[in-house]
N, C-alpha and C positions, 0 to 999 in steps of 0.2 A: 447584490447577490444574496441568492438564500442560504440560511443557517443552515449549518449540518445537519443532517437527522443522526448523526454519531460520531463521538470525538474525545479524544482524551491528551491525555501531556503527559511527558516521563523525562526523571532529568539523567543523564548519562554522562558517563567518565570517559567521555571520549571525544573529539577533536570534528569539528563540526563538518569540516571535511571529508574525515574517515565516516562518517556515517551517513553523508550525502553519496559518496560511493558507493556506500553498500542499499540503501534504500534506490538508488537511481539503478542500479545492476537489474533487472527484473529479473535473471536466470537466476540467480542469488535467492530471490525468495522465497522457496521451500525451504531453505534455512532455518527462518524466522517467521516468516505469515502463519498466523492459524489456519485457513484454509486453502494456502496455496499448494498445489502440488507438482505442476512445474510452471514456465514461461520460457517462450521460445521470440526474440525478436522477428520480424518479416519482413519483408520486401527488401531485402539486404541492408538493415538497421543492424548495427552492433553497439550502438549505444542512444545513452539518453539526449534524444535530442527535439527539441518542436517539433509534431506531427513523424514524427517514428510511430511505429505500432509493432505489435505485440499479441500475444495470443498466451490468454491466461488459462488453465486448467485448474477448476479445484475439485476439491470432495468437500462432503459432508456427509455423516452416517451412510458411509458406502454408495453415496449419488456422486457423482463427477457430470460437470458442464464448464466447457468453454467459452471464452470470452474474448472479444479484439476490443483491445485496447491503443487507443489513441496518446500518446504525451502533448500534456498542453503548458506543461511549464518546464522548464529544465536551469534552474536557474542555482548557480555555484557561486557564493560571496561567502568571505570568510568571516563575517559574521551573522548574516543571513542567506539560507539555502533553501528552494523550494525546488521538491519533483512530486508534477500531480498527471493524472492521467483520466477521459473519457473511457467509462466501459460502454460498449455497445454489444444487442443480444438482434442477433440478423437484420443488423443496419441501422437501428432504431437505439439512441445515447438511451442507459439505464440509473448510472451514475459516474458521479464523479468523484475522485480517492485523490486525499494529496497528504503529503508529508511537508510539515515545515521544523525547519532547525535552527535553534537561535544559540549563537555562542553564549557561554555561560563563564565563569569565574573557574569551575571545576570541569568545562566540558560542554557541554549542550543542552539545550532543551528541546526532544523531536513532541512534536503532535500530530496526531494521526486525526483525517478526519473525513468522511465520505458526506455526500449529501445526493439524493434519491432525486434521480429526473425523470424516471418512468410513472405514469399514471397507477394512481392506489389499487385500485382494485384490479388490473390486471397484474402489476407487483404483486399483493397479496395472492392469488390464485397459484400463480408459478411459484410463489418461491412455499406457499404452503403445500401443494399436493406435487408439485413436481421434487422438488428441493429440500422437501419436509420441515422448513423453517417456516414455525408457525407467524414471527412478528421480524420479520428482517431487520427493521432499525435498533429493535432490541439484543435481536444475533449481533449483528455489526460491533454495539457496543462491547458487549463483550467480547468478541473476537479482534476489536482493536486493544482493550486493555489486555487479553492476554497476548497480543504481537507485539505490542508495545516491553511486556516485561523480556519476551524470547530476543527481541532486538536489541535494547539495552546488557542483557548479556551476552548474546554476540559480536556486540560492537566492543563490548569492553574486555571481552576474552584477543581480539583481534587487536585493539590499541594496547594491549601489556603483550601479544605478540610481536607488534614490531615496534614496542620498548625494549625487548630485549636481542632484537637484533644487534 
């Protein structure tokens, strides 16, 4: 398999479970995704499961485009967790996003990480004049390290929630 073209790690106060929950929810992700702004499961999918799909919307500097998305992993171990999913743009796989969680001592460690399967140069073309994102793998980057920080405090606002239930 190929490297990511974008990827980061962050380590979290929360319970590897709870945060496979909230990363496998995709309606969940305008919560915490930088550029999501919503997801709506399809074909009567209510959860994370192999070959479920999804329909992502995001922005960026005031552009919004849609996206069906595939799950190609769904996988809940309580000390390993993985939910990844194919984006496709009018039938044609662009990339691929995954989330893995590794129990930790204090909690977890999630990694975010996409890797590009659409061809460069028409990538490059759409995502600079359509999408206004001059270098994607560069966006990506930082838009995983700042989902990463927004999810780590989500997850750990949510696990001192129901600590104190």
């Amino acid at each position: 398999m190929a490297e990511p073209t974008a990827h980061s790690s962050i380590d979290i106060a929360a319970p590897p479970e709870l945060v496979y929950r909230i990363v496998s929810d995709v309606t969940g992700l305008p919560e915490w995704a930088e550029e999501t702004e919503r997801c709506v499961w399809l074909g009567g999918a209510t959860g994370p499961a192999v070959g479920a799909q999804f329909r992502g919307v995001n922005r960026h500097k005031g552009r919004r485009w849609a996206m069906k998305c595939t799950v190609t992993e769904a996988t809940e171990d309580p000390q390993r967790c993985r939910f990844a999913f194919q984006v496709s743009l009018l039938g044609v796989p662009t990339a691929v996003w995954s989330y893995d969680i590794e129990a930790t001592e204090r909690g977890c460690r999630v990694t975010e990480s996409t890797r590009r399967l659409a061809p460069d140069l028409p990538t490059k073309l759409v995502n600079r004049y359509l999408l206004g994102v001059p270098d994607r793998d560069r966006h990506n980057q930082r838009n995983i390290e700042r989902t990463l920080q927004r999810l780590k405090e989500y997850a750990e606002r949510q696990a001192a929630n129901s600590a104190d239930v």
